[in-house]
VEXVEXTOR-453398 format. One line per 4 residues: for each residue z, y, x of C-alpha. Coordinates in Angstrom, 2 decimals. Example, Ala and Ser with C-alpha at 12.3 -4.5 7.8 and 13.67 -1.06 7.14 Angstrom:
! residues 2
7.80:-4.50:12.30 | 7.14:-1.06:13.67
***
This chain:
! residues 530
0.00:0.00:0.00 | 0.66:2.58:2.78 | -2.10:1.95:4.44 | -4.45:2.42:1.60
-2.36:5.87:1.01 | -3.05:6.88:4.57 | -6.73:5.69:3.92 | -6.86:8.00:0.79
-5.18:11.64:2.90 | -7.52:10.34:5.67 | -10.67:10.65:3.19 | -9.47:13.75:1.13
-9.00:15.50:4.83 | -12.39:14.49:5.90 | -13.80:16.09:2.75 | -11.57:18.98:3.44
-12.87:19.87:7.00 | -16.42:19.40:5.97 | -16.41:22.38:3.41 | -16.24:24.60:6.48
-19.60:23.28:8.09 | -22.48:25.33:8.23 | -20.39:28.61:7.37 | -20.99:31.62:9.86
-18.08:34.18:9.82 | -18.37:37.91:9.44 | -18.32:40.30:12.31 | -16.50:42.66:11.06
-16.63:46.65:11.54 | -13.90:49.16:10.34 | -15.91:52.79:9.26 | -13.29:55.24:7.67
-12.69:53.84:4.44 | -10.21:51.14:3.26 | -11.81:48.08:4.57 | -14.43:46.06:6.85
-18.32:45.85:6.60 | -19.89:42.68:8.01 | -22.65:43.54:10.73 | -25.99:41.32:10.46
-28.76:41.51:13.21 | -31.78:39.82:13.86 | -29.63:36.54:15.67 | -26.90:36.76:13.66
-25.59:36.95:10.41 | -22.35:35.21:8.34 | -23.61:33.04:6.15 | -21.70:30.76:3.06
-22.77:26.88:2.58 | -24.19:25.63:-0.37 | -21.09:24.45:-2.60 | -21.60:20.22:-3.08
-19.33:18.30:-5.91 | -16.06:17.48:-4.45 | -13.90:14.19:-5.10 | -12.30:13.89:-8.62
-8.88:16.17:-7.55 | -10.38:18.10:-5.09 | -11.05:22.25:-5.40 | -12.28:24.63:-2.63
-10.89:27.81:-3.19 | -12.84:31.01:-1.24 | -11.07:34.06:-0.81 | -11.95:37.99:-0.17
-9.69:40.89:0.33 | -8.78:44.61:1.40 | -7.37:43.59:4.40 | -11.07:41.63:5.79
-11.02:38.13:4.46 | -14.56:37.24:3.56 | -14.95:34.39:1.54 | -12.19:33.03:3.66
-12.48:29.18:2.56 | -9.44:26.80:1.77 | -9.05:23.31:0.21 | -6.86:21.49:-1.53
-5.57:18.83:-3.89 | -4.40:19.18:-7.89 | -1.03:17.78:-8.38 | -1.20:15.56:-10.78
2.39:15.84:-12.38 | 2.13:17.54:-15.50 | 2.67:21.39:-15.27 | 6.06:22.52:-16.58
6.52:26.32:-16.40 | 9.46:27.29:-15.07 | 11.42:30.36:-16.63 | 12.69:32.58:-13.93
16.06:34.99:-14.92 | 16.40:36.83:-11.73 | 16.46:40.45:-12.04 | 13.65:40.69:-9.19
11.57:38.47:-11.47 | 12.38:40.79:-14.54 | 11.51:44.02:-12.15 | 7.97:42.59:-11.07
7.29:41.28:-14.64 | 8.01:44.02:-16.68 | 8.29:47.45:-14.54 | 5.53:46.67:-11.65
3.52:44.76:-14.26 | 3.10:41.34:-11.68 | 4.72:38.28:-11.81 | 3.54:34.82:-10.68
1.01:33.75:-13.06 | -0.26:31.12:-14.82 | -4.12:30.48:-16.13 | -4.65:27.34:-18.47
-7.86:25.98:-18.28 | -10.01:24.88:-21.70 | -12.98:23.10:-20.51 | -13.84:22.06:-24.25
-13.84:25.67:-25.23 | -16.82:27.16:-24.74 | -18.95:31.00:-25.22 | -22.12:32.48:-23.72
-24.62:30.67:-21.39 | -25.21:32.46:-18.06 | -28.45:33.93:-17.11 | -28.01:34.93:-13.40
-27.18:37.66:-11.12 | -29.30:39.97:-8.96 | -30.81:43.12:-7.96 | -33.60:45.47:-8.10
-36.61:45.50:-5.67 | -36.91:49.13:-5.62 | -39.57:50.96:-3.21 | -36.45:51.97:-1.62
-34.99:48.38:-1.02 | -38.73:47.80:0.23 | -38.65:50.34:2.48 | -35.21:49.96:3.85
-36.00:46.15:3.98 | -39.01:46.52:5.93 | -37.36:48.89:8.75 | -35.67:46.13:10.22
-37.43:43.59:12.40 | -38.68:40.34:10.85 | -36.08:38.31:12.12 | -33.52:40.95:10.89
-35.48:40.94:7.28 | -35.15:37.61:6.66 | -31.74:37.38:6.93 | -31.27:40.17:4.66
-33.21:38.70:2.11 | -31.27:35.00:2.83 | -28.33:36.47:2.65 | -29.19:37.46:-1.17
-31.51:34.41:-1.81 | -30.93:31.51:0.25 | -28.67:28.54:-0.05 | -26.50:30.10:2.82
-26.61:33.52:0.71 | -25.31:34.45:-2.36 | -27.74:32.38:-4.35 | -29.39:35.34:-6.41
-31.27:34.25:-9.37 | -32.79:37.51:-10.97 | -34.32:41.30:-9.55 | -35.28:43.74:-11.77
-38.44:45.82:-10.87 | -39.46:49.40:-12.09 | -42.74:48.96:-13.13 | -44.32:52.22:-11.49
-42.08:54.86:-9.85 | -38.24:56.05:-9.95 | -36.02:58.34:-8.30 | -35.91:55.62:-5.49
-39.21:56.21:-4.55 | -40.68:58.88:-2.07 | -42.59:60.56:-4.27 | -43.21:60.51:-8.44
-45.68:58.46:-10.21 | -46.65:56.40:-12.75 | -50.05:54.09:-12.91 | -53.52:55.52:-13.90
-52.46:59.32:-13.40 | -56.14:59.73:-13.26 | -58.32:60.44:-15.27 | -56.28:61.77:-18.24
-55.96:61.24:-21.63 | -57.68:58.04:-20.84 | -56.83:55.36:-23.73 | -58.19:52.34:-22.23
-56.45:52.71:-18.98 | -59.62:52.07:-17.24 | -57.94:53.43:-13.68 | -55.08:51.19:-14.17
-54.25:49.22:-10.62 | -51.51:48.74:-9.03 | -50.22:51.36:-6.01 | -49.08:50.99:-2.50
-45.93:50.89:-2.92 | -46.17:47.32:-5.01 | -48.53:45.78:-2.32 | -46.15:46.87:0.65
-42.20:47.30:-0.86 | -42.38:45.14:-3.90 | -44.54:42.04:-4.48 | -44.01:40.66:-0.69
-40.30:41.11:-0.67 | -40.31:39.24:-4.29 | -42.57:36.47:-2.55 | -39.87:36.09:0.28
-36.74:36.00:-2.17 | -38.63:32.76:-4.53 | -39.90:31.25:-0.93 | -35.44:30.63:-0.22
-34.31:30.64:-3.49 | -32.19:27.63:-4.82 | -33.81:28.90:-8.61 | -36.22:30.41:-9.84
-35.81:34.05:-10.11 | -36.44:35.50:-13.13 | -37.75:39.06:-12.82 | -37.26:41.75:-14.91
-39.31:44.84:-15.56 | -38.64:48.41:-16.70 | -40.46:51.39:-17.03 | -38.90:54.36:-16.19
-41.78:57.20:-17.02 | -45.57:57.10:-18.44 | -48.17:58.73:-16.61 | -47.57:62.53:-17.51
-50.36:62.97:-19.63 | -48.89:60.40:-22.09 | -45.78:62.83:-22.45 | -45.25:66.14:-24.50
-43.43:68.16:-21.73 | -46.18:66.72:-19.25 | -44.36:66.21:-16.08 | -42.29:62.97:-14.77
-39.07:63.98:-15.63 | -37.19:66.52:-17.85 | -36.44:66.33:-21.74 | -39.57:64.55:-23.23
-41.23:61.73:-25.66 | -44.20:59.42:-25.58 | -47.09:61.41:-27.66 | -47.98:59.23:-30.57
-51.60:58.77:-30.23 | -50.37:57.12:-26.76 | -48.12:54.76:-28.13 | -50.45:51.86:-28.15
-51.74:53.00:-24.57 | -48.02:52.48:-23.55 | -47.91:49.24:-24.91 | -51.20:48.25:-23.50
-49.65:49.67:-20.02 | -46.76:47.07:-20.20 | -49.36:44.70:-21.04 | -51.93:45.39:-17.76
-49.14:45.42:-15.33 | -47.90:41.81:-16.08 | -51.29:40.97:-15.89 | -51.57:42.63:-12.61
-48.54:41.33:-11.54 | -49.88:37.74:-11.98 | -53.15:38.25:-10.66 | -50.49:38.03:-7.46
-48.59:35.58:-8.10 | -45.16:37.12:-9.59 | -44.16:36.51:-13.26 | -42.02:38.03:-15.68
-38.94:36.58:-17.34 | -38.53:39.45:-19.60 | -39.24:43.39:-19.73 | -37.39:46.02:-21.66
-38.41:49.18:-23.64 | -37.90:51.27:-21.03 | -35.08:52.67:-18.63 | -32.64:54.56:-19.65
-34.41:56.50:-22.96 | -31.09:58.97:-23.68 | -31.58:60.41:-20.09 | -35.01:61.62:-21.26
-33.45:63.38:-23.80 | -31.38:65.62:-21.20 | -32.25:69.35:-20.04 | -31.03:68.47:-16.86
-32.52:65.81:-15.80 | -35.65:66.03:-13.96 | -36.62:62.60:-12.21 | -38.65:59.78:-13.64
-37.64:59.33:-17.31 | -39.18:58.96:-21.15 | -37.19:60.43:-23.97 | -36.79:58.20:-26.77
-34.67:58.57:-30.20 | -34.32:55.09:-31.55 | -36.31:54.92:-34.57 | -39.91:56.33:-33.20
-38.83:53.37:-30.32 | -37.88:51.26:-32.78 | -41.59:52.07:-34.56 | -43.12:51.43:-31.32
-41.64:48.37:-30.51 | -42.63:47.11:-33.94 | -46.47:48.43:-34.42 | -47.44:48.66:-31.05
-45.49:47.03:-28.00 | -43.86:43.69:-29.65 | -47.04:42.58:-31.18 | -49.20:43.57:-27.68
-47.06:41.38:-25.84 | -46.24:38.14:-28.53 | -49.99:38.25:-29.16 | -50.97:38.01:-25.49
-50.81:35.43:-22.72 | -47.49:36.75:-21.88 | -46.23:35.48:-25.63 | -43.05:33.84:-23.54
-41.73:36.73:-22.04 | -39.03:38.12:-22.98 | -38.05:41.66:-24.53 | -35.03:43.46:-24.17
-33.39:46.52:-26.13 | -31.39:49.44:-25.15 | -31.57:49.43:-21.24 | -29.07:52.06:-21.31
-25.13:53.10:-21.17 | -23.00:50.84:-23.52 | -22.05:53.85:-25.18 | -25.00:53.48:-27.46
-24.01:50.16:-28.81 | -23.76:49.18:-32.02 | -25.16:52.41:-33.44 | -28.81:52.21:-31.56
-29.79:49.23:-32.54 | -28.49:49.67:-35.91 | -31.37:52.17:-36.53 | -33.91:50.14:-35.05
-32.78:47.30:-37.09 | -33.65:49.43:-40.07 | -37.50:48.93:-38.68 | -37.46:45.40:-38.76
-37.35:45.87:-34.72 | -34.57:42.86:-34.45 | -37.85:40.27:-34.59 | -38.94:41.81:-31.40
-36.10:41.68:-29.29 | -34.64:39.02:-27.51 | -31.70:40.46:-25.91 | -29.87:43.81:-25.32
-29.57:45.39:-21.55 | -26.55:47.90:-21.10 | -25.78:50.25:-17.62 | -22.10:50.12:-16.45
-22.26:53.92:-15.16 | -19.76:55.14:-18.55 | -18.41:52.02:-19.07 | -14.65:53.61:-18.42
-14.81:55.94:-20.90 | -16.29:53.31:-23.46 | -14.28:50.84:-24.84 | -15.30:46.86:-25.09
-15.21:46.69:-28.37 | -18.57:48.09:-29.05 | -19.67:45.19:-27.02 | -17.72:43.09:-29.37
-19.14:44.34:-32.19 | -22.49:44.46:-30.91 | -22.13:40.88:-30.67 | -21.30:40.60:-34.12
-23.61:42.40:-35.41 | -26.83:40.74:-33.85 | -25.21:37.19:-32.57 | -29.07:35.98:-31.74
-29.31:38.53:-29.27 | -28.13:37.90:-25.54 | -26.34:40.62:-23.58 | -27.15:41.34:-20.32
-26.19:43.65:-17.74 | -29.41:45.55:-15.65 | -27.57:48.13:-13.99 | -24.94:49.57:-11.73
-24.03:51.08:-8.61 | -21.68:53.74:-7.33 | -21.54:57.14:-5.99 | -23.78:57.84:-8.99
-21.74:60.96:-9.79 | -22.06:64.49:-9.11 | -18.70:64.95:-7.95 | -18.53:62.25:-5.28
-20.24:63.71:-2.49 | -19.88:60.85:0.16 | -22.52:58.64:-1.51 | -22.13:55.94:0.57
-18.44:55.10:1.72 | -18.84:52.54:4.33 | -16.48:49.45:3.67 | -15.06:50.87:0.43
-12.50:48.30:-1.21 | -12.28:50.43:-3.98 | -15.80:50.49:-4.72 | -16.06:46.57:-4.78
-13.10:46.54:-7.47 | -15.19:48.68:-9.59 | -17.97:45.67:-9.42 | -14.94:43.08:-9.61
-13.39:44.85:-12.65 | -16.93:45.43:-14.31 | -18.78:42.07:-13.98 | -15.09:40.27:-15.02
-14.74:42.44:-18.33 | -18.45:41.85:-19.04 | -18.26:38.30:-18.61 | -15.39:38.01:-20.72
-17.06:40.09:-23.54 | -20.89:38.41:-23.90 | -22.26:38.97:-20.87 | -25.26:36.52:-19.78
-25.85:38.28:-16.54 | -25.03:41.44:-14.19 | -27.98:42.99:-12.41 | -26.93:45.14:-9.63
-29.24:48.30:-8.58 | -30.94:48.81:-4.89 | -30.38:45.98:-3.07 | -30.17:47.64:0.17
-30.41:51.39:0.94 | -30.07:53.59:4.51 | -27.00:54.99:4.99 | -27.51:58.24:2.86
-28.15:56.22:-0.17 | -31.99:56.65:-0.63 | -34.55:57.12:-0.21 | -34.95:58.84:-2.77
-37.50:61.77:-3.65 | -34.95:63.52:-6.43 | -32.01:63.24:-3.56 | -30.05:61.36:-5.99
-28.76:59.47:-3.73 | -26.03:56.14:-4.27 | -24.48:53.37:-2.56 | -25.51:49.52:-2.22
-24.36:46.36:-1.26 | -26.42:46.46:1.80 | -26.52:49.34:4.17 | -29.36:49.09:6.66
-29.20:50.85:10.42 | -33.17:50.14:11.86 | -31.56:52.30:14.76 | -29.78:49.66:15.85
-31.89:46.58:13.83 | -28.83:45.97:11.63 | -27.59:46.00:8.54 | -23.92:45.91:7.29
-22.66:43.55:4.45 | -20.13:46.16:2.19 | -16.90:44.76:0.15 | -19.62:45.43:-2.81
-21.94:42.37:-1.40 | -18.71:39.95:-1.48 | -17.72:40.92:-5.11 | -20.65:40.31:-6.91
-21.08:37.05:-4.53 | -18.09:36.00:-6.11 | -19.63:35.12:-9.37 | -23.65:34.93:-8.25
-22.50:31.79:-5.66 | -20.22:29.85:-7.73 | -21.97:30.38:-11.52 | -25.67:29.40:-11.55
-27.68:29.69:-14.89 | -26.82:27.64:-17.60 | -23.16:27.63:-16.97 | -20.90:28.73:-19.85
-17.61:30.91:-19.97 | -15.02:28.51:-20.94 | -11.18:29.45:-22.30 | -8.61:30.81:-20.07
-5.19:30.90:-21.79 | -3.03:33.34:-19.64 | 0.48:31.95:-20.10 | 2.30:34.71:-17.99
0.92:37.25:-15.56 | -1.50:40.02:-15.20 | -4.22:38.33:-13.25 | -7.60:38.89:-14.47
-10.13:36.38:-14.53 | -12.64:33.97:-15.87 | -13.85:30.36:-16.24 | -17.14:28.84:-16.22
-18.50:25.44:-17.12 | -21.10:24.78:-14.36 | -24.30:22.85:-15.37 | -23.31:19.94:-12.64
-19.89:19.68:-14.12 | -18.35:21.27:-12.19 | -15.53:24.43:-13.12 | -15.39:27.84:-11.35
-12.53:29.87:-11.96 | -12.90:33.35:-10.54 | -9.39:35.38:-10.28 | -8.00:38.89:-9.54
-5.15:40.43:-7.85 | -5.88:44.37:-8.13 | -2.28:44.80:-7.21 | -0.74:46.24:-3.62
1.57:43.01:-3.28 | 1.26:39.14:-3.01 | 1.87:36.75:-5.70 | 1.40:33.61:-7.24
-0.94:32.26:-9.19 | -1.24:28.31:-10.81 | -4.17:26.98:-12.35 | -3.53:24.49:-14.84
-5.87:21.60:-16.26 | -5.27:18.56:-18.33 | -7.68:16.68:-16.94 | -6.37:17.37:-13.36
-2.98:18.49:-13.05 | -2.05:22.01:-11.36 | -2.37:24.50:-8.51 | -0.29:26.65:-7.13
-2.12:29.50:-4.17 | -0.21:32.61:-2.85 | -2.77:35.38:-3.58 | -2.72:38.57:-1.50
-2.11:41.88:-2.48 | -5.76:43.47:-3.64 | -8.01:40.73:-3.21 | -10.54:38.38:-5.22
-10.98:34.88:-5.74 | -13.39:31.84:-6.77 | -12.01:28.55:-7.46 | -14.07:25.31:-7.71
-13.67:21.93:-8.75 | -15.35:18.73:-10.34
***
């Protein structure tokens, strides 16, 4: 009997040790904010193993923080005794619990409860990501776009692409500027700026992907003679006798698009159609009012696209600030637009002054419609004027916080924005420049990992498509989190401790027994096993 016990902790430790191969650890490098950035080159770059099923009992746990842990990887063994919470009557345990707001907590698992099926994660292949991208020597490109991509990456499944210009270009422009007013689009073709930034880039991220990506395209502004204020930005709307031009625009590009070898999993109705409302804006935009989109989408762009060889793809509502949920789509429901649409895609950038609920009701309102997220980055605001804070921790808990409240409130995906930038934040031709996950340095062929990069990685690594959000009972404690149902079987847990002290946390499941990990003080957390 002992020797078969010694046979077992011999095995288990074997398993153990292996998790670690073909990791690469992060070089880090301390800038002036709260935290490290990871420094990639052309021979060298930290890299994260694909996860493989465990043994029944097994979990890997991997680990991030404030202090420079980067997917800092541990394993274990569940103990198999049946949990038994402990009530603690100490008056340090009342303190933490009830004046600090932390005490040791205490997640119950419910596999057999289940919610939304994931999409995917991703980012946008900008002109600016393109650009930035490209800067960099080849070897020193490729790792970039493995680190997003590849097995030994964060395992990205989806980009969103502007079709035509946005601020994060270096210059405005639509397609088939010239000639005007012309209705058949006979100039339409794609630019530079596709041929160079986009399409190869696109073509490199499916070439090391472990999925397919699925690609998502929005339109931020027509060609100018399509608008009433004729220019690219600034309060406007589509003139009517253009709307089936527009459509028909949509229409060529995924055609053009094909012609070189990218598809479309789904476009929307165009970015951000509030900002095209507003005096002060004056980059790339298309004022819209829902019910003349709503009209559009139902005369002119749904049945273009359903009627076409593109019948699969996918449409999606809104593309704009959650603040416009339920009530937008409420009007265009009052077209009959709700055939048309196949899901809803919200921006984060006022989610803190909007409350989840709308999100909630959203959900009730049109529970055939998928949620997704197709937007966000920071430094966005006029106020912050360091738009890129190298090695912000702060700046990754506003991803953590986001992507963990949208999850836990319908969310099939999160999209970040640029997926890497120079260290101003651009380019960009409005100067409205922001911060990325990925800060690249061609002076010195380099580019540097942020805390941002490890947050979303989080969730993109350890939730691939098809998984669904299971239950988490929280029995005591303020740790935030979620649970997901992975489509090998296996269960990722993904935990927070926004707090500036250690505590404890226990993960409890029927089917396996329980946990108990000391989490430090600010840090984030991805559970796994089978």
């Amino acid at each position: 009997m002992q020797k078969k016990i010694l046979l077992f902790s011999f095995i288990c430790l074997s398993s153990l040790i292996s998790l670690a191969v073909g990791d690469k650890s992060c070089v880090p490098r301390m800038y002036n904010h709260s935290s490290v950035v990871c420094v990639c080159n052309s021979t060298y770059c930290d890299e994260i193993s694909q996860l493989n099923a465990l043994n029944r009992g097994q979990y890997v746990l991997y680990s991030s923080s404030m202090l420079g842990m980067r997917f800092e990887k541990h394993g274990g063994l569940f103990n198999k005794k049946q949990y038994t919470h402990k009530k603690k009557n100490t008056f340090w345990d009342w303190f933490k619990f009830n004046i600090r707001g932390l005490g040791d907590s205490t997640l119950r698992i419910h596999r057999d409860k289940t919610f939304q099926t994931i999409e995917g994660f991703g980012g946008a292949f900008t002109d600016a990501t393109g650009i930035n991208i490209l800067s960099l020597s080849k070897q020193a490109q490729k790792r970039v776009i493995d680190s997003y991509f590849s097995k030994n990456g964060l395992e990205y499944n989806m980009g969103r692409v502007p079709i035509g210009g946005c601020d994060f270009s270096t210059h405005p422009y639509a397609y088939n500027m010239q000639p005007e007013h012309d209705v058949y689009l006979s100039n339409f073709s794609l630019t530079m700026e596709d041929f160079n930034y986009k399409i190869p880039l696109i073509r490199e991220a499916m070439n090391v992907a472990t999925n397919s990506i699925h690609l998502l395209g929005a339109a931020w502004s027509p060609p100018i003679w399509m608008k009433s204020n004729n220019r690219i930005g600034g309060p406007s709307s589509l003139i009517h006798k253009y709307y089936q031009t527009w459509a028909d625009y949509h229409l060529k590009f995924l055609q053009e698009y094909k012609k070189n070898d990218v598809n479309f999993w789904a476009i929307s109705t165009g970015n951000e159609p509030t900002t095209g409302l507003v005096p002060v804006n004056t980059f790339n935009s298309l004022g819209w009012i829902p019910s003349r989109q709503a009209k559009w989408l139902v005369n002119n762009l749904g049945p273009t696209i359903r009627n076409s060889e593109f019948s699969d793809v996918l449409i999606l509502a809104l593309d704009d600030q959650r603040f416009n949920l339920p009530w937008w789509l409420n009007i265009m429901a009052e077209s009959n637009a709700t055939k048309y649409f196949d899901g809803i895609a919200v921006h984060w950038y006022w989610d803190d002054l909007t409350p989840i609920s709308v999100i909630e009701n959203t959900k009730q309102l049109f529970p055939g419609k998928f949620i997704i997220s197709t937007e966000a980055c920071v430094g966005d605001k006029p106020w912050q004027k360091e738009k890129v804070e190298l090695g912000s921790w702060s700046r990754a808990e506003k991803y953590i916080k986001d992507i963990l409240e949208n999850l836990n409130h319908w969310h099939t995906g999160w999209v970040d924005w640029n997926l890497a930038l120079d260290k101003r934040g651009g380019p960009n031709w409005f100067d409205n420049f922001v911060d990325s996950p990925v800060i690249v340095m061609p002076e010195n062929d380099e580019f540097l990992k942020q805390p941002m990069f490890y947050a979303i990685g989080h969730f993109s690594k350890f939730i691939p498509r098809n998984s669904k959000r299971i239950f988490v009972e929280r029995i005591t404690g303020d740790i935030d989190n979620v649970a997901f149902l992975r489509p090998d079987g296996g269960i990722s847990v993904v935990f927070y401790n926004p707090f500036d002290s250690d505590t404890k946390v226990s993960i409890v499941e029927d089917h396996r027994g329980y946990i108990e990990i000391e989490v430090p003080a600010r840090s984030i957390h991805t559970l796994t096993y089978w």
